[in-house]
C-alpha positions in Angstrom: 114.5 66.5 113.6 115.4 70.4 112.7 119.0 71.3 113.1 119.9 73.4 116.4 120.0 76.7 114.4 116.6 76.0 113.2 115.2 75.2 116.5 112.4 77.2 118.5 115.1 78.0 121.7 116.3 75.8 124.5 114.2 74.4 127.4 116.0 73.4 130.9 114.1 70.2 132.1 114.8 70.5 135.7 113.7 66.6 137.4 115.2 63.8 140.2 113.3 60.9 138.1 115.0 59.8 134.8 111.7 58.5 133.7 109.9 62.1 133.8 113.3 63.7 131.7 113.1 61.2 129.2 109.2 62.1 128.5 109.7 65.6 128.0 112.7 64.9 126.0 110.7 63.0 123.8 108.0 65.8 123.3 110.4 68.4 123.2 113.5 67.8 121.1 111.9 67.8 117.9 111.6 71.5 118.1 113.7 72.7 120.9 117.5 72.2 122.0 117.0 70.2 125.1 119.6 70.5 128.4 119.1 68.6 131.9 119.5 69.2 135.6 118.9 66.3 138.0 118.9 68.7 141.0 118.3 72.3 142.0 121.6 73.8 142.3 122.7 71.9 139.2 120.0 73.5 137.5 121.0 77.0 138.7 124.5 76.7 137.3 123.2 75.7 133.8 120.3 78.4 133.7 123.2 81.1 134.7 125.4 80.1 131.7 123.1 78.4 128.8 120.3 81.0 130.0 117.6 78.6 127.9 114.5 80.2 126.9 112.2 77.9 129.3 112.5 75.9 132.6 110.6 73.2 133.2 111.2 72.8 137.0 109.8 69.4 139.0 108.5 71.2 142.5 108.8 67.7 144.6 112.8 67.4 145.0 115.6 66.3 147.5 117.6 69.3 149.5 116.4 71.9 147.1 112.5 71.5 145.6 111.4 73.4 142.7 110.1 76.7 144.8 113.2 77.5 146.1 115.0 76.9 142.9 112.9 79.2 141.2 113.0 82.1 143.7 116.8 81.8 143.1 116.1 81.9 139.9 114.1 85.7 139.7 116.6 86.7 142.4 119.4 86.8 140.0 119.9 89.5 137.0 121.0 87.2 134.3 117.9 84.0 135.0 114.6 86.3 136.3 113.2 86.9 133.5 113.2 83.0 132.1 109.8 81.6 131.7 109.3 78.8 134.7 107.0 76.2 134.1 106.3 73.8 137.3 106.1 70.5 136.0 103.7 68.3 139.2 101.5 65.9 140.5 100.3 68.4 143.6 96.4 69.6 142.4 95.8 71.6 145.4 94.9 75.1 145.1 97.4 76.5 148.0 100.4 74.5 145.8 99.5 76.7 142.6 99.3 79.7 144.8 102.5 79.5 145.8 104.1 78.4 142.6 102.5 81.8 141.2 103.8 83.9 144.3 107.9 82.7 143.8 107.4 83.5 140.1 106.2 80.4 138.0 104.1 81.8 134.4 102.4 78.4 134.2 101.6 74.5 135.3 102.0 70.9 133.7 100.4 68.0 135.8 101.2 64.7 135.6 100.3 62.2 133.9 101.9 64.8 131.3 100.1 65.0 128.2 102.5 65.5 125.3 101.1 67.6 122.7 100.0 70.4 126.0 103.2 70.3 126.9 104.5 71.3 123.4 102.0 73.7 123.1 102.3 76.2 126.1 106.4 75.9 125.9 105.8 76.8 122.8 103.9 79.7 123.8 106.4 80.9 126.7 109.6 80.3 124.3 107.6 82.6 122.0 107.0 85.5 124.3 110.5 84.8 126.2 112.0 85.8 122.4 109.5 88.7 122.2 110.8 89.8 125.2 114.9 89.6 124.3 114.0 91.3 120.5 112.5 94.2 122.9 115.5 94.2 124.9 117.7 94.7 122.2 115.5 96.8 120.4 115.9 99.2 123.7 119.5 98.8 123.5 120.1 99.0 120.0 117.8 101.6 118.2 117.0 103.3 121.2 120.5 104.3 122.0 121.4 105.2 118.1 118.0 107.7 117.5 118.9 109.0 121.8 122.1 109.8 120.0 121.3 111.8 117.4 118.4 113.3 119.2 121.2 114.4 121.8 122.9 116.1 119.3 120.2 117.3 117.6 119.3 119.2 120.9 122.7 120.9 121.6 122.7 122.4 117.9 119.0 123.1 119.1 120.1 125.0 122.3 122.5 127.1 120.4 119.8 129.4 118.3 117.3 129.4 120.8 117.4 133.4 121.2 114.5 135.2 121.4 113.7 135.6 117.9 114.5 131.4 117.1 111.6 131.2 119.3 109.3 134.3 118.1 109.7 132.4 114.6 109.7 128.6 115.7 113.1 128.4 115.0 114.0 125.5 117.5 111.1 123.5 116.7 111.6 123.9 113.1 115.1 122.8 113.5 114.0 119.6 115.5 111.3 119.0 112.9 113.8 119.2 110.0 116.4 116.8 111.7 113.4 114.5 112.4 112.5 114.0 109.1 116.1 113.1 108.0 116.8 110.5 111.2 113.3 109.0 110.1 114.3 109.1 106.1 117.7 107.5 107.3 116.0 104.6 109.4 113.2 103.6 107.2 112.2 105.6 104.0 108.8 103.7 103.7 107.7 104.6 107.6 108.7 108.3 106.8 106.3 108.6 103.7 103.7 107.6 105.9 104.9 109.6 109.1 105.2 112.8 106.7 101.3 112.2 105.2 100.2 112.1 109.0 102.0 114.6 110.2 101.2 117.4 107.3 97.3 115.9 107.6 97.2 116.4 111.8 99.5 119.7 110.9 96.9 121.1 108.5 93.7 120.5 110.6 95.4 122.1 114.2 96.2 124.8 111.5 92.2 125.3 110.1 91.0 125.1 113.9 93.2 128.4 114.1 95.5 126.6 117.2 98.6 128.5 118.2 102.1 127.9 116.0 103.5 126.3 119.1 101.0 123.9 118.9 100.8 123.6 115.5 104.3 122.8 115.6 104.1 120.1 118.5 101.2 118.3 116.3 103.2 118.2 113.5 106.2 116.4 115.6 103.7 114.1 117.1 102.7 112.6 113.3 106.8 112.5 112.6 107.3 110.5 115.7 104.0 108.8 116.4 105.1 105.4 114.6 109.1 105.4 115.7 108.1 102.9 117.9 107.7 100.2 115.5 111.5 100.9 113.6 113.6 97.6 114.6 110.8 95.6 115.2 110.2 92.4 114.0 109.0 92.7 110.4 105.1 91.9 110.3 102.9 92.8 107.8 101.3 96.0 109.7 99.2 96.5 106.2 97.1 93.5 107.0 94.1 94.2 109.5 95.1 94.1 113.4 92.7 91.0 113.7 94.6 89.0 110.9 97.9 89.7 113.3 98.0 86.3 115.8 97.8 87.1 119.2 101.4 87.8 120.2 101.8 89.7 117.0 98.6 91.7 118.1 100.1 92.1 121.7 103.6 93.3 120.4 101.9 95.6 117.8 99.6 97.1 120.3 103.1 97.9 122.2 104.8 100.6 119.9 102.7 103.5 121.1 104.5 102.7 124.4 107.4 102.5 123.1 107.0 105.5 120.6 106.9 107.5 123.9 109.8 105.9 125.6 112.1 107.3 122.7 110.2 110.3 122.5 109.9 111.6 126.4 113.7 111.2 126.6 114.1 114.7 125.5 112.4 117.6 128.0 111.2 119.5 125.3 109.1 117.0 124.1 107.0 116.0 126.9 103.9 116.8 125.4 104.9 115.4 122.1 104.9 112.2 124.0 102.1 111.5 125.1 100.3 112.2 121.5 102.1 109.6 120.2 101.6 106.9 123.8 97.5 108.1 123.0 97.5 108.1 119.2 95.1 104.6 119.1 93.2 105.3 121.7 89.6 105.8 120.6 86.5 108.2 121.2 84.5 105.6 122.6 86.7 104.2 125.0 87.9 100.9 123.1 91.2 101.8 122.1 94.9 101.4 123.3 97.1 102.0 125.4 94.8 103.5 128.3 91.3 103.2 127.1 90.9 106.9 127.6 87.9 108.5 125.6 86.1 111.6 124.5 88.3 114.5 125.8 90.5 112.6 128.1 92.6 111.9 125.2 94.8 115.0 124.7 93.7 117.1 121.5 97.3 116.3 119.3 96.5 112.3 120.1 92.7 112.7 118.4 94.5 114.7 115.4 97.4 112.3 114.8 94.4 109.7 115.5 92.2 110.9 112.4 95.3 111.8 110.3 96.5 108.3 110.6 93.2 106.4 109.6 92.9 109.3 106.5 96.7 108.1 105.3 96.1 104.0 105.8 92.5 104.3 103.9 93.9 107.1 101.2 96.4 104.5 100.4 94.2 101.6 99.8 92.6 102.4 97.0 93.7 103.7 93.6 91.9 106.6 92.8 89.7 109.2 94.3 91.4 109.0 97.6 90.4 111.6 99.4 87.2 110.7 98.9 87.1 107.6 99.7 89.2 108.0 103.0 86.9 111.0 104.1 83.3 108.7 103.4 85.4 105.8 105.4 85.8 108.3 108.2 82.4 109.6 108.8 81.5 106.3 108.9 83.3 105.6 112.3 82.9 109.3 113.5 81.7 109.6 117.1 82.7 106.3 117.6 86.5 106.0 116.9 87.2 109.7 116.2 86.0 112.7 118.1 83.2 114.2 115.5 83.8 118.2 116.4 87.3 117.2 115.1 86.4 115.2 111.9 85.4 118.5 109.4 88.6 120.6 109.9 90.2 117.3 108.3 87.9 118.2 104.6 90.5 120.9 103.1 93.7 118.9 104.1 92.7 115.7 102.8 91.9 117.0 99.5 94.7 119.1 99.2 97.0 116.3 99.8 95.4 113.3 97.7 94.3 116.2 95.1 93.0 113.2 92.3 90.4 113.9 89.4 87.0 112.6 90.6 85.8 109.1 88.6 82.1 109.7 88.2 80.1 106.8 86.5 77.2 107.5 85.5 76.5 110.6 88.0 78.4 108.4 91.1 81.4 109.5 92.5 82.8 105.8 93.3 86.0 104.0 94.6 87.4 100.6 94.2 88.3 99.2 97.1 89.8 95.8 98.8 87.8 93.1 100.8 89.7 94.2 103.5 89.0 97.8 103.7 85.3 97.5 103.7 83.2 99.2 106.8 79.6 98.9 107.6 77.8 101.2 105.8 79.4 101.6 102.7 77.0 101.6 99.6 77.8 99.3 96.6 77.7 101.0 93.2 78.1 98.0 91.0 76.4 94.3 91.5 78.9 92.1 93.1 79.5 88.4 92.1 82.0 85.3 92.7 83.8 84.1 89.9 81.0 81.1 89.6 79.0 83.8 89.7 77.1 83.5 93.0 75.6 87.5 94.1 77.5 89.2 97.1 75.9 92.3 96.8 73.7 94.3 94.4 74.0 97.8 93.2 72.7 100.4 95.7 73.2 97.7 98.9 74.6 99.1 101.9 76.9 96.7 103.4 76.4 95.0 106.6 79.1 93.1 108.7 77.4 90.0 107.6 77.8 90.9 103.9 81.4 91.8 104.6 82.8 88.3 105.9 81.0 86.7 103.2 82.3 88.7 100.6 86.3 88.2 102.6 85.3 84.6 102.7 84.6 84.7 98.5 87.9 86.4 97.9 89.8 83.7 99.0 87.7 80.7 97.8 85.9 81.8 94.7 87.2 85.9 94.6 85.0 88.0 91.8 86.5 89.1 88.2 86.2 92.4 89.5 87.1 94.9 92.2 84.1 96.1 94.8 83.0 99.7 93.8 82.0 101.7 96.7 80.2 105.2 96.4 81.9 108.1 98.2 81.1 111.7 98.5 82.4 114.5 95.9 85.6 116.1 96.7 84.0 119.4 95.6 
């Protein structure tokens, strides 16, 4: 048995028949802290002061049954957003129907079978903590960066003459502040938000855009990732499919939230919805909105590209621009718009400036199992450590080739890295 601090939450098993509370308390209390209510106004009283993470409410009760409890429930501030699970032997259609309609997330019929029961309060304790990290998240950070932001805009106010804004001057002085609140939050997030920004900056620059928007671009790769500061800390290196699915759902999140923080100020309203659009993707697959082609505003599909160049630049060890440029025309017209993909050439050199490895007249990259896309040609023979062949020099990788050659990395991983070939920088 785990101690209480070490427990997954606290579930409120809500029931008139001591049999049915002793069940669940024998599935449950292993993991979870465990409180009881015999009737529905008891249970109202505990949920308003213990506030547990889960209910598990009985529908068929004396005086009060288990849909008027839990409208009371959602009707109050401090209990409507607990998790209510009905817990009954009803089957009928019209009973689920209305167990959905006063606010239930989900059912457990009897006979009750144990290890389903664990299972999906295991699943609504999990999200029910999502949900309170978020809330304080909104509390917390949200009213700290508002804060400085705030002041950062009244010191803004004050030089925006005429020639502050001939010259950029308010911009620049947001942009500058930016970087420091960013640098002061999270030092690692800023290196990256910099690289985007500069990289989405430089390519608005080489289409010959206006300063203004030159200027909002570059704020939309500072801010496009501020979502994610005081989240919990997940690995966002690994690949979004490697996330489990509530990671994946709460990851998929921070564009939203990125524009929360960022449409509190006026002046960046435009700003904000670069950074809500920034994974959306050219064919339509992508997140928040599945918006494609042009529907996704211009500084989104900059920010976009500058943030794939950054993540791919940084996963392999030399020749990076290279690299992350041949990764990027390999998904061009499908994640990225392709009239956008050239004016990103100059930038990305310029930044991950590297002298090019050539081996024997192949310009070539070393890169990790997870980084490889369909497409990519191999310049060396590839081989397991028992010395099995993954791929032979000159092979152009297939999505077959690239699970088996994930799926040899962990069991029976080569001696040697993966060489890829990539264009010349020059």
């Amino acid at each position: 048995m785990q101690n209480d601090d070490k427990k997954l939450g606290t579930v409120l098993i809500v029931d008139d028949m001591p049999d049915n509370i002793d069940l669940l308390i024998d599935i449950l209390s292993d993991e979870f802290n465990v409180k009881v209510a015999t009737n529905g106004p008891s249970a109202l009283k505990i949920a308003e002061s213990a506030l547990p993470d889960v209910i598990l409410l009985d529908i068929m009760m004396p005086d009060m049954d288990g849909y008027e409890v839990c409208e009371s429930l959602k009707k109050r501030l401090e209990t409507r957003n607990i998790p209510v699970i009905f817990v009954t032997a009803l089957s009928e259609i019209s009973s689920e129907e209305r167990g959905f309609e006063v606010g239930c997330v989900d059912y457990l019929t009897k006979p009750i079978s144990p290890s389903l029961a664990l299972a999906r309060v295991r699943t609504h304790a999990s999200l029910r903590k999502a949900q309170i990290e978020l809330e304080e998240w909104n509390s917390n950070l949200k009213s700290r960066v508002l804060a400085i932001i705030g002041t950062m805009r009244e010191q803004v106010q004050k030089v925006n003459d005429l020639q502050a804004e001939q010259s950029g001057g308010s911009m620049n002085s947001m942009i500058i502040a930016i970087k420091g609140l960013l640098e002061l939050i999270d030092a690692r997030n800023a290196t990256h938000a910099e690289a985007v920004s500069k990289l989405a900056s430089e390519a608005a620059r080489c289409m010959s855009l206006d300063n203004k928007t030159i200027r909002k671009v570059l704020l939309g790769g500072l801010l496009h990732d501020i979502g994610k500061l005081g989240l919990p800390e997940y690995d966002f290196t690994r690949p979004l499919t490697d996330l489990t699915e509530n990671e994946q759902k709460n990851y998929k999140r921070h564009p939203l939230r990125s524009q929360y923080l960022v449409a509190e100020n006026e002046e960046l309203s435009e700003v904000s919805l670069m950074v809500r659009h920034h994974h959306e993707a050219h064919n339509g697959t992508g997140y928040p909105d599945g918006l494609s082609g042009e529907e996704i505003p211009l500084g989104a599909r900059l920010i976009a590209i500058a943030d794939f160049i950054e993540h791919a630049a940084l996963s392999v060890k030399e020749d990076k621009a290279a690299y992350a440029l041949n990764k990027l025309n390999l998904v061009s017209g499908v994640l990225f718009d392709p009239h956008l993909i050239g004016y990103f050439s100059w930038p990305t050199r310029s930044l991950y400036f590297q002298g090019i490895k050539i081996i024997g007249g192949i310009t070539e990259a070393e890169v990790p199992p997870q980084e490889l896309t369909p497409g990519m040609e191999v310049t060396r023979d590839l081989l397991t450590g028992s010395g099995i062949v993954l791929a032979v020099q000159g092979a152009k990788l297939e999505n077959n080739a690239i699970t088996l050659i994930r799926k040899y990395y962990l069991t029976d991983p080569p001696p040697n890295g993966i060489f890829i070939a990539v264009q010349p920088t020059q």
